[in-house]
C-alpha positions in Angstrom: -17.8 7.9 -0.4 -19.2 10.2 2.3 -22.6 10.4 3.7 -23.9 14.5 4.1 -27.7 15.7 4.5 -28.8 18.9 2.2 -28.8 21.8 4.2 -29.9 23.9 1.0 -31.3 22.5 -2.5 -30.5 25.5 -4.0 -32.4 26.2 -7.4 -32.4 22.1 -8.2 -36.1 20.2 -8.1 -34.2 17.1 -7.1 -32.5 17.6 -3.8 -34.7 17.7 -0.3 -33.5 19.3 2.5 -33.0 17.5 5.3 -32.4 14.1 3.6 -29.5 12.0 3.3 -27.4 11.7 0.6 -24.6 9.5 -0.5 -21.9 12.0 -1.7 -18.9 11.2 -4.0 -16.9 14.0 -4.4 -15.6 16.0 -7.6 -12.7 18.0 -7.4 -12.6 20.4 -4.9 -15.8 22.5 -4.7 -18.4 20.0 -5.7 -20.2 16.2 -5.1 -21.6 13.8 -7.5 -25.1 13.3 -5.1 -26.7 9.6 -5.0 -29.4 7.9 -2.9 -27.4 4.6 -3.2 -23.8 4.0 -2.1 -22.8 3.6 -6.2 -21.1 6.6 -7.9 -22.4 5.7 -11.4 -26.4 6.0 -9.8 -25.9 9.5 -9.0 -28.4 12.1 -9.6 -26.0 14.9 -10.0 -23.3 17.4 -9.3 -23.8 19.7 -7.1 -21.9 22.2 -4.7 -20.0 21.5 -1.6 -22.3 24.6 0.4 -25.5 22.2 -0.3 -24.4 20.0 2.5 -23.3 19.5 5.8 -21.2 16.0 6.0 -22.2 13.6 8.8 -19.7 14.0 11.4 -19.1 10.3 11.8 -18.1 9.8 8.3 -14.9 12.6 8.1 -12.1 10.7 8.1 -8.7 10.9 10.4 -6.1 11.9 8.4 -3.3 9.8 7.2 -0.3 8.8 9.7 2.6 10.8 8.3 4.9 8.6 6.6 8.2 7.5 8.7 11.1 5.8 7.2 11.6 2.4 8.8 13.4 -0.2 8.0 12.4 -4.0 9.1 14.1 -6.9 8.0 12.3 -9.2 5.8 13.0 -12.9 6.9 11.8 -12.0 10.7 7.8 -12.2 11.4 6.8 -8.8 13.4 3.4 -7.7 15.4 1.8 -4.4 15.3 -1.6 -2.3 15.4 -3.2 -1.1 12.6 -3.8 2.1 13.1 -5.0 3.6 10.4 -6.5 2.6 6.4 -8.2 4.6 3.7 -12.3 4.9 4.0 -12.5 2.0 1.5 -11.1 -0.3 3.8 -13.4 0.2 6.5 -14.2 -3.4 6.8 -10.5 -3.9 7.8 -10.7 -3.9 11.9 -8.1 -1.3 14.0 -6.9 -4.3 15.5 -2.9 -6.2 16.5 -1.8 -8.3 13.5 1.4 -10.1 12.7 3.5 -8.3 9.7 6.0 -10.0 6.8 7.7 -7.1 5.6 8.3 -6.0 1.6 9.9 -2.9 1.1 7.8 0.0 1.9 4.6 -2.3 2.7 4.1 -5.2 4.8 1.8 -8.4 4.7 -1.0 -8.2 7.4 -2.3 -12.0 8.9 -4.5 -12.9 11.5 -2.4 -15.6 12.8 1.2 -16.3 13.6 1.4 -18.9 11.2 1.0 -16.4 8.3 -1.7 -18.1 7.2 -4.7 -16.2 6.8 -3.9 -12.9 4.6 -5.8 -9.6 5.3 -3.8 -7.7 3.0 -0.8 -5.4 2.1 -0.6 -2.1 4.0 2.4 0.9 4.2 4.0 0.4 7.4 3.4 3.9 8.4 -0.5 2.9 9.2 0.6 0.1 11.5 2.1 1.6 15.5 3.8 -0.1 18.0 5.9 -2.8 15.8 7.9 -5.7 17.4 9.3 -8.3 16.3 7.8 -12.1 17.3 10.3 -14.7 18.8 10.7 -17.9 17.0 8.8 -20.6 19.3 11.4 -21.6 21.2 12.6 -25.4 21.2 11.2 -27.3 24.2 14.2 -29.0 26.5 12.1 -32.4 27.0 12.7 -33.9 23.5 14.3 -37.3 23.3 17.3 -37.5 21.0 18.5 -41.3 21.4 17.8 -42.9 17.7 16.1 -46.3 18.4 16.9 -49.0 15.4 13.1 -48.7 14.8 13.4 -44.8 14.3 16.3 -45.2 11.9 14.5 -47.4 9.5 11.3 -45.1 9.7 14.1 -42.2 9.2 15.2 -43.9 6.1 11.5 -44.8 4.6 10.9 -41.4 4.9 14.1 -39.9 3.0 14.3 -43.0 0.0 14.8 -40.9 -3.1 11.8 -42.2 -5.2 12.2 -43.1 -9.0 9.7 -42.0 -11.4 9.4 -43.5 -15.2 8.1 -41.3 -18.0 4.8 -43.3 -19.4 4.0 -42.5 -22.7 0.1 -42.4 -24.2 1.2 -43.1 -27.7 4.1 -45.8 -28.4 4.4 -44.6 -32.1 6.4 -48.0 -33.9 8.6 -47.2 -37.1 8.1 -50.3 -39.4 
């Protein structure tokens, strides 16, 4: 979706120049023309020379694609640098990357917790791979009796029994 004002209604009673439009286009040469940002409420097609497009919504082109190869059990951070004009809710921001193939798995947080999406790794710049947190030198390793047991609670295998609703009886 683009946004253009009519610089020339042509022979049409429906455009106004000088207003903005929400313009969806259609093929090559021409626009399907709506005053709401919904393709199916447009009020026609019409040609490309009817409007000039509002310079804030042409698009940067797409990052040309660059064979790189990540491996996909380590966690990475990079900058999105680029996503289609449908995902302009998505912010230009660092996020942390699981990799799949040709596509990685965007988060917000380290954890991989909170999922913004799946994205080709040529729109993300600057990748690195995140160190595992490394183990702190203070911990105590002597084994008390007391942690043994709570070791052992912990670990039981537990049984389960199979209850059945209906205990059908042959007489």
């Amino acid at each position: 979706m683009l946004q253009g004002i009519c610089v020339d209604p042509g022979q049409t009673a429906v455009l106004t120049k000088g207003t903005s439009y929400y313009l969806f286009p259609n093929g090559s040469n021409h626009y399907y023309v709506s005053n709401f940002p919904n393709q199916g409420a447009h009020k026609g097609c019409y040609s490309k020379e009817y409007f000039q497009l509002d310079e804030q919504e042409i698009w940067p082109e797409e990052p040309e694609l660059r064979d790189i190869q990540l491996d996909p059990n380590k966690i990475y951070r990079a900058s999105l640098i680029w996503r289609r004009s449908g995902y302009r809710g998505t912010a230009l921001k660092e996020y942390f990357l699981k990799t799949k193939k040709t596509h990685a798995y965007f988060y917000h947080d380290e954890d991989l917790q909170k999922l913004c999406g799946c994205f080709p790794f040529h729109w993300f710049a600057g990748v690195e791979e995140v160190e595992p947190d490394k183990v702190d030198g203070d911990i105590n390793l002597d084994f008390t009796e007391a942690n043994l047991f709570l070791e052992e609670s912990v670990h039981k295998e537990k049984v389960f029994e199979q209850m059945s609703l209906f205990d059908l009886k042959e007489d």
